[in-house]
N, C-alpha and C positions, 0 to 999 in steps of 0.2 A: 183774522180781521186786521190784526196790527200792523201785520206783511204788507196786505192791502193799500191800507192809511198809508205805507210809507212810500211806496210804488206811487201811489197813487200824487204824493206832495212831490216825488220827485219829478215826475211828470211834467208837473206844473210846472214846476223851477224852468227844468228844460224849454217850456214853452215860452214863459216868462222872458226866459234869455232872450232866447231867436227873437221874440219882436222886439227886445230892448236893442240889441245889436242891429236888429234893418233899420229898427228910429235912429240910433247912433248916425250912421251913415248919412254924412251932409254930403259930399260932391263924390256923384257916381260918373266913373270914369271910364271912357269908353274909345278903344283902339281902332283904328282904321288902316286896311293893309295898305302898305304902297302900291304903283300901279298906274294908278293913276291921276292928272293933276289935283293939286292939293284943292283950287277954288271949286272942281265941281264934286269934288269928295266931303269937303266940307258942307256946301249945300246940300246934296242929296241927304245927307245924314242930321242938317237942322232938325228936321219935323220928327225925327225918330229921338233927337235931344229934348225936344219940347213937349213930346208925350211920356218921354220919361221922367222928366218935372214934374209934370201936371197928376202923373199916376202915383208916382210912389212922395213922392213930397218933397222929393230935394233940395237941398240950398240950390245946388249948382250941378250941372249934368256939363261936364269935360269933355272935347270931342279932340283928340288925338292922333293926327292921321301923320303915321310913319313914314319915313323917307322909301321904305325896304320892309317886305316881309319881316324880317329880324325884329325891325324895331318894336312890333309891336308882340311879339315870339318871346323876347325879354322881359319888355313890360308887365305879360300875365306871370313869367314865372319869377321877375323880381317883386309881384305886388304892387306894382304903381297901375296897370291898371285893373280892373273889373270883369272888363266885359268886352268882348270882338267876335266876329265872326270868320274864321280859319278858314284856309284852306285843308286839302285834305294832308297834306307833306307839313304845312305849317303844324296843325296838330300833331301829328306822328312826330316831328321835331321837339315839342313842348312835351309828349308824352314820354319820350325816350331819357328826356333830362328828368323830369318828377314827373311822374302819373297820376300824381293827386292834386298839382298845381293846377288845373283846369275842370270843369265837368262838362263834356256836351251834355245839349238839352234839346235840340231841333236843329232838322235842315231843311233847304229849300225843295219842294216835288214841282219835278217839271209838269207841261202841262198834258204830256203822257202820258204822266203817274207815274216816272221813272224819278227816281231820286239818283240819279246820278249825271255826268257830262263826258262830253271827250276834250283830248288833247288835239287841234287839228293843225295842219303844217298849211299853211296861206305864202303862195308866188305871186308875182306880176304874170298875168298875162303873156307880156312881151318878151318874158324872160322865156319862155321855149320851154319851162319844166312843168310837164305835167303829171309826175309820179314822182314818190321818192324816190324810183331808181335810177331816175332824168335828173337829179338833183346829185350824181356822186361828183368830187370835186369843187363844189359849191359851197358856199356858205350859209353859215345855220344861225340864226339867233335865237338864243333863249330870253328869260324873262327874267326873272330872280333866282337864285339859288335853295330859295325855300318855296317856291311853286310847284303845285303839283303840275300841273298840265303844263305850264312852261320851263319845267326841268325836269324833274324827276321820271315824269312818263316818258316823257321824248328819248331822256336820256336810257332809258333799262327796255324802252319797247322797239326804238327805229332800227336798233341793232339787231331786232329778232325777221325785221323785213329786207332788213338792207345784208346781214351775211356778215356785216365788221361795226366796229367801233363806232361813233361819231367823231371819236378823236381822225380814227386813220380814214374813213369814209368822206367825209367833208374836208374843204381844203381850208377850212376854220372852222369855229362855233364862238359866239361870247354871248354876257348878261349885258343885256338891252337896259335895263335899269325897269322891269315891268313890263305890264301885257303891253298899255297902250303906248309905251316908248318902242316895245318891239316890233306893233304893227305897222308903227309910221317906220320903224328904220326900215321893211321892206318895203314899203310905199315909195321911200325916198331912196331903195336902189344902196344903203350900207350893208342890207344881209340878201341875200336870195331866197332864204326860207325864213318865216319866223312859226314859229308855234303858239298857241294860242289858246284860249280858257274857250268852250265853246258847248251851247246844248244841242249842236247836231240836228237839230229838227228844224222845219218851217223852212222858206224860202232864203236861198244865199243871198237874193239880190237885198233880204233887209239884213244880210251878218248874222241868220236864223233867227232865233226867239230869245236868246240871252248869250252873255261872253261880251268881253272886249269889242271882237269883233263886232256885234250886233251894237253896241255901244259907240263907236268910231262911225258906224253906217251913219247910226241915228241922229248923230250931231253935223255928220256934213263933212267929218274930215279927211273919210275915205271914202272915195266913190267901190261901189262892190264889183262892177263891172270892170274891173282891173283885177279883178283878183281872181285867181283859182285856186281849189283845193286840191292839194297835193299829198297828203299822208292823213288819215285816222288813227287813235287811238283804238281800244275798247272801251269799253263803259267806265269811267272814274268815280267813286264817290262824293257824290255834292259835302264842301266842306261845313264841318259844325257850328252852329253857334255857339259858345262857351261861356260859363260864370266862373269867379274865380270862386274856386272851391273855398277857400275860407270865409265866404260870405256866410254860408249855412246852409241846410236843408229848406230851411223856410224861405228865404231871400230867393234860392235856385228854382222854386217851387212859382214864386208869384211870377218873376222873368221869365217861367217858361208858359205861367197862362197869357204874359203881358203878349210875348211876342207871339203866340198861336193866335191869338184873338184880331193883331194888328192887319192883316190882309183886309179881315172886313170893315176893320173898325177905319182904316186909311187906306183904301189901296193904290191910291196915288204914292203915300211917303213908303210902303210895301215896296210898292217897284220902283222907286227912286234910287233906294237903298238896295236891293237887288238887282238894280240893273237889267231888268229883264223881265219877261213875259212868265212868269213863274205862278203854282196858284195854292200854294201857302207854305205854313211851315209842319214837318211832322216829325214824331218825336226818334230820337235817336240815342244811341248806347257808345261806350269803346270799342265793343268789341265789331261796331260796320266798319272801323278804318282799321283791324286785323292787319290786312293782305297791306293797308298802303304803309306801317307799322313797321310790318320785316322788311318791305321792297325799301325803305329808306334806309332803315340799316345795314340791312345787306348794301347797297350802293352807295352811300354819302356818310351814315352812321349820322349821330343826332343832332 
C-alpha cells in the first residue's frame, strides 16, 4: 500500500510539473522555412499565431521566418525556437545532429489520402526541353541545400534517370535561394530547369493542388501555360510538424490536438499556412523519414 502511496505522489509531482512548465511558458516561438517572400510568410502564418494565443494563453506567440532552411534547422536545435514545420531532409538534418532535439507529431494528407509529394523539374515551354534527357548540357536550379524536393531528391534521384552526375550531366546546377526564387529564375530564363516542392495531382494549369508551383500559379506570378513538366520524382514524405522536445510530453500532446483540430476549426488559416489544397493533419513517427535519414547521410551527411 505504501509502494502505492508513493507511486502514486510521484505521479502527481510529475503532472504537477508538466502543467507548471507549459504555464511557465510566456512567448511560444515559432520558425518559418525560407522559400518564400518574407511579407506573405508572415501573413499566411498570422491566424495560426493568433490561435496560438488565444489557445494556450501566451504572453506573445513569435513568428520567425528564416532567411534559409538553416536558419530555422538551428534554431530547434539551438532552443530558440519551439515549433516549425520541416521538411523531409530539413528533419533528417536536425535528426542526424541530436534525435532528441525535435519530436514530429503530424503531417499534411493529401487530398488522395497520400501523405506524401514529388520532386518535379518545371522548363519554359520555349525552351525545347521536354524530358530530362532533352535537358543534358543545360542548366539546373535547385532550391536550398536543406530541401528535400529541391536538392536532395533531385540530387541522388535525376542521376538514376539520366546515367551520370548532375555535376557532369548539366552544364551547371546552383541554389536559387528557395522554391519560389527558383521557379521565377526559370521563368526569367537564369536556369532552364528548376525543381520544385509539388503534390503531383489536379490540373497543371492551377500548379496542381499544393507546392510552390501551385502557390506562384495562384498569385499571378507565373502564368502555367509556359511551363512544362520535365522530370518526376517518386513519392517523397510530406515533411513534419515538430515541437521542441523539451517542452514536454504534456506541452507535445496539447499542439498535436491543437493542430489536428485546426483544418476544421479554420480552414482558411489551414490552408494559408499549407499552402495548398490539403485535407488535414495525421499523426506521424521518426521512423516515416527512415529511408529520407540515410539518403541524407549517405549524400550530404547532416
Amino acid at each position: 500500500m505504501f509502494r502505492k502511496m508513493v507511486f502514486g505522489a510521484v505521479s502527481l509531482l510529475a503532472m504537477a510539473a508538466s502543467a507548471a512548465h507549459a504555464a511557465d511558458i510566456k512567448e511560444f516561438r515559432v520558425g518559418i522555412l525560407g522559400g518564400e517572400n518574407e511579407t506573405d510568410r508572415l501573413r499566411n502564418y498570422q491566424c495560426l499565431a493568433d490561435h496560438l494565443k488565444s489557445e494556450f494563453g501566451f504572453e506573445k506567440v513569435s513568428l520567425f521566418p528564416a532567411a534559409d532552411y538553416d536558419g530555422v534547422i538551428q534554431g530547434l536545435l539551438g532552443g530558440t525556437l519551439d515549433f516549425a514545420e520541416l521538411g523531409a531532409s530539413g528533419y533528417a538534418s536536425v535528426y542526424l545532429k541530436d534525435p532528441k532535439a525535435v519530436t514530429p507529431i503530424l503531417t499534411t494528407k493529401q487530398t488522395d489520402g497520400s501523405t506524401g509529394y514529388y520532386s518535379i523539374g518545371l522548363a519554359l515551354k520555349t525552351s525545347g526541353i521536354t524530358d530530362i534527357k532533352s535537358a543534358k548540357g543545360k542548366k539546373l536550379g535547385y532550391a536550398d541545400p536543406d530541401s528535400t524536393s529541391g536538392y536532395l531528391i533531385p540530387l541522388t534521384q535525376i542521376p538514376k534517370d539520366t546515367g551520370a552526375s548532375n555535376e557532369t550531366y548539366f552544364a551547371s546546377t546552383q541554389f536559387n535561394g528557395g522554391h519560389e526564387n527558383n521557379v521565377l529564375a526559370v521563368r526569367d530564363g537564369k536556369v532552364d530547369v528548376a525543381v520544385d516542392d509539388s503534390s503531383g495531382i489536379g490540373d497543371f494549369k492551377n500548379g496542381y493542388t499544393s507546392g510552390t508551383f501551385h502557390k506562384e500559379v495562384a498569385k499571378g506570378a507565373v502564368d502555367p501555360n509556359d511551363f512544362v513538366e520535365v522530370w518526376r520524382s517518386g513519392l517523397i514524405p510530406n515533411g513534419p510538424l515538430v515541437v521542441r522536445t523539451a517542452l514536454g510530453d504534456d506541452m507535445t500532446a496539447k499542439l498535436t490536438a491543437f493542430f489536428t483540430a485546426l483544418p476544421a476549426k479554420d480552414k482558411a488559416c489551414f490552408e494559408g499556412v499549407e499552402g495548398g489544397d490539403f485535407t488535414g493533419y495525421v499523426p506521424v513517427k521518426p521512423d516515416f523519414y527512415s529511408v529520407i535519414v540515410e539518403a541524407r547521410k549517405a549524400a550530404i551527411g547532416g
